[in-house]
N, C-alpha and C positions, 0 to 999 in steps of 0.2 A: 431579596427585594420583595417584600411580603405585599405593596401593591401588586406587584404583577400577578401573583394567586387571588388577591381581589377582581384584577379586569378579566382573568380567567373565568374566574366564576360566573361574573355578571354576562359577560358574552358568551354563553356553554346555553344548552337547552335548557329551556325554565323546569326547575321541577320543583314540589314541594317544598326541601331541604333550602333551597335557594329564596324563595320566597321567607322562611322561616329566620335565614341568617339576616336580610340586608340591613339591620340595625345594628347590628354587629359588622358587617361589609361596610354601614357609614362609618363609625367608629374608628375603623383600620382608616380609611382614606382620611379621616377629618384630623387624625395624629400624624401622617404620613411629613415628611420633611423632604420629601422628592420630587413632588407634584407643584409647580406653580400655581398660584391662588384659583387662578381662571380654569382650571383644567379641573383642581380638585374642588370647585364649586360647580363644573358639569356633571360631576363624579354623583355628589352626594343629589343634585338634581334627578339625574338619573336614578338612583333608587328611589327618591322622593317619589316619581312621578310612579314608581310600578310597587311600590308597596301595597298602596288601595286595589290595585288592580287584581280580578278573580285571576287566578291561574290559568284557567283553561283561555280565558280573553291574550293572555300572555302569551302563549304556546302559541296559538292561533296567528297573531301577530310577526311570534318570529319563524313560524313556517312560511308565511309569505313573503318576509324578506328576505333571509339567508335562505331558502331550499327550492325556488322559485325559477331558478337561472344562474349562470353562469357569472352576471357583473358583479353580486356582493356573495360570489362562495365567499367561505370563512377556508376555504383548501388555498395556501400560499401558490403550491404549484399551479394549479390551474391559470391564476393569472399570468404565472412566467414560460411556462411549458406548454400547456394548453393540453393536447392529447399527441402530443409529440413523445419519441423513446426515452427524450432527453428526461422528460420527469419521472420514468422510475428510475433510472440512477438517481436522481437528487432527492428521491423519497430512500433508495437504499443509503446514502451519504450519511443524511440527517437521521436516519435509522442508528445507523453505527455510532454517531454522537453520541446520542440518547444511553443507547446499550453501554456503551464502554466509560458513562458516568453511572450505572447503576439504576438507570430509568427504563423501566418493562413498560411496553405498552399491552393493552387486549387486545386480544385476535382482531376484532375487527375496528379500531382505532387503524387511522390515519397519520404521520407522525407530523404533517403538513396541516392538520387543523390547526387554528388559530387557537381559540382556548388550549390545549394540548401541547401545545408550542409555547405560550405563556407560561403554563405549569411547570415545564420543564425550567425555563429561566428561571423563574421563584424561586429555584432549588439551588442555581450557581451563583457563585460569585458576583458580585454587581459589574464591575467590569468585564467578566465575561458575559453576562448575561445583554448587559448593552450591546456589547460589539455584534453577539448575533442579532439583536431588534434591531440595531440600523441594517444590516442589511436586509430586513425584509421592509425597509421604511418604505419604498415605491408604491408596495404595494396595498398598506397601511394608509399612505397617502389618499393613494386612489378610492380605498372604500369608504376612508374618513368624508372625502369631496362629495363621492354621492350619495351618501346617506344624509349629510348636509344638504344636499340638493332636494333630498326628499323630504326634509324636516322630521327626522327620525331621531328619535332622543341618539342612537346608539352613538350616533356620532360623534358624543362626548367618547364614549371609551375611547376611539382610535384616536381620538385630539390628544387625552391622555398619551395616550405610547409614545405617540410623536411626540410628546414633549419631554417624554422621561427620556428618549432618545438623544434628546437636546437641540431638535427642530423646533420651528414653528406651525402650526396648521398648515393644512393644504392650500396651496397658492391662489390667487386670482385665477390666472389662468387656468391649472387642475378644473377649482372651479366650474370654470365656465365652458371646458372643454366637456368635465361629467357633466352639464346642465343644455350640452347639445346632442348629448350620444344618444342613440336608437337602443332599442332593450337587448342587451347581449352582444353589446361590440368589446366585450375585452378585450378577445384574443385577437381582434382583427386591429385593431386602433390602442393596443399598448406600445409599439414602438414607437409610433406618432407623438404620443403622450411626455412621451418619456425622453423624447427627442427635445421637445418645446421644453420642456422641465428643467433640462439639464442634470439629469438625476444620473448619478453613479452608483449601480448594484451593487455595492462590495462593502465589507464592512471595514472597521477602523484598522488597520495593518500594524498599528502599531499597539492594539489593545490586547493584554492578556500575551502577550510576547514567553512568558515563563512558564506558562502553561499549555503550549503549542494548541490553542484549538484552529479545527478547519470554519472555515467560513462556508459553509454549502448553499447560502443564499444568493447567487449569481446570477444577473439579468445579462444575458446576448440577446441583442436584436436578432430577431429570425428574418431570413431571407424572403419566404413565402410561409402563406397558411393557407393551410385546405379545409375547405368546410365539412 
């Protein structure tokens, strides 16, 4: 699924290179047969809109969204784990995934980055590769709502996933819950969320059956959180 090495791309930190391809990043999205109209006309917007833009304007931009705080890490774990034990097992899980299809990360790569996580699915199967992007749709969900909330183009990419996933954007309510939260209520107000949503952390059980993959993206409500 050579989209997905596209939203990889365009959601990774801007560098040069990135800036250099996105005519070639339209090109893959504007051929793409996976993407519904809506989503892949947010797609090719989205480069539209940062083509002209100086890079350093660029960088600038996404250091203050994604590195800013805790509500739109691009780290999966943080929004389900938070600083709980449970998330390096689910970083060693997804680790072992990775490894035992031939995918090395660098030392200091994360294997719970979003871009990084995309990249890897580029690489499998489409049915495997779905099966794990639904299970991390909650939380897909949740950054697609508030970046939407903020009028941040990015929000096309996660509208994307979720639709390659075979959802629809993030809900009314999502919405309107990201459009009352306080700055940094993830970990405190994701089971709340998630409650009202009706959302089940799990992925397709019946997807990729011949290929035994583990699903390591798993939402349990937490009991308590400590700040």
């Amino acid at each position: 699924m050579l989209i997905l090495k596209v939203v990889s791309a365009l959601l990774s930190y801007p560098q040069a290179e990135l800036l250099g391809a996105l005519d070639e990043l339209a090109a893959v999205v504007a051929a793409d047969a996976e993407l519904p109209n809506q989503q892949q006309a947010g797609l090719i917007s989205f480069i539209n809109i940062h083509k002209p833009m100086d890079l350093i304007e660029w960088q600038q931009r996404y250091v203050e969204l994604f590195d800013r705080g805790r509500n739109l890490s691009l780290l999966i774990f943080e929004h389900i784990h938070g600083e709980s034990r449970d998330r390096g097992q689910a970083m060693v899980d997804l680790l072992r995934i990775y490894r035992e299809h031939g995918f090395e990360l660098a030392a200091k790569e994360l294997p719970d980055y979003i871009p990084l996580f995309l990249e890897y699915l580029s690489q499998r199967p489409k049915d495997e590769a779905l099966d794990l992007l639904r299970g991390a749709l909650p939380v897909l969900h949740l950054l697609g709502a508030r970046l939407a909330e903020r009028g941040s183009p990015y929000a096309a990419l996660f509208n994307a996933l979720v639709a390659l996933a075979g959802e629809a954007p993030a809900s009314e309510g999502l919405r309107k819950q990201a459009s009352v939260e306080d700055p940094d209520e993830t970990l405190l107000r994701m089971d709340e969320i998630w409650e009202e949503e009706a959302v089940s952390f799990v992925g397709n059980p019946k997807a990729c059956q011949t290929q035994a993959v583990d699903q390591p993206l798993r939402y349990s409500p937490r009991t308590s959180v400590k700040g």
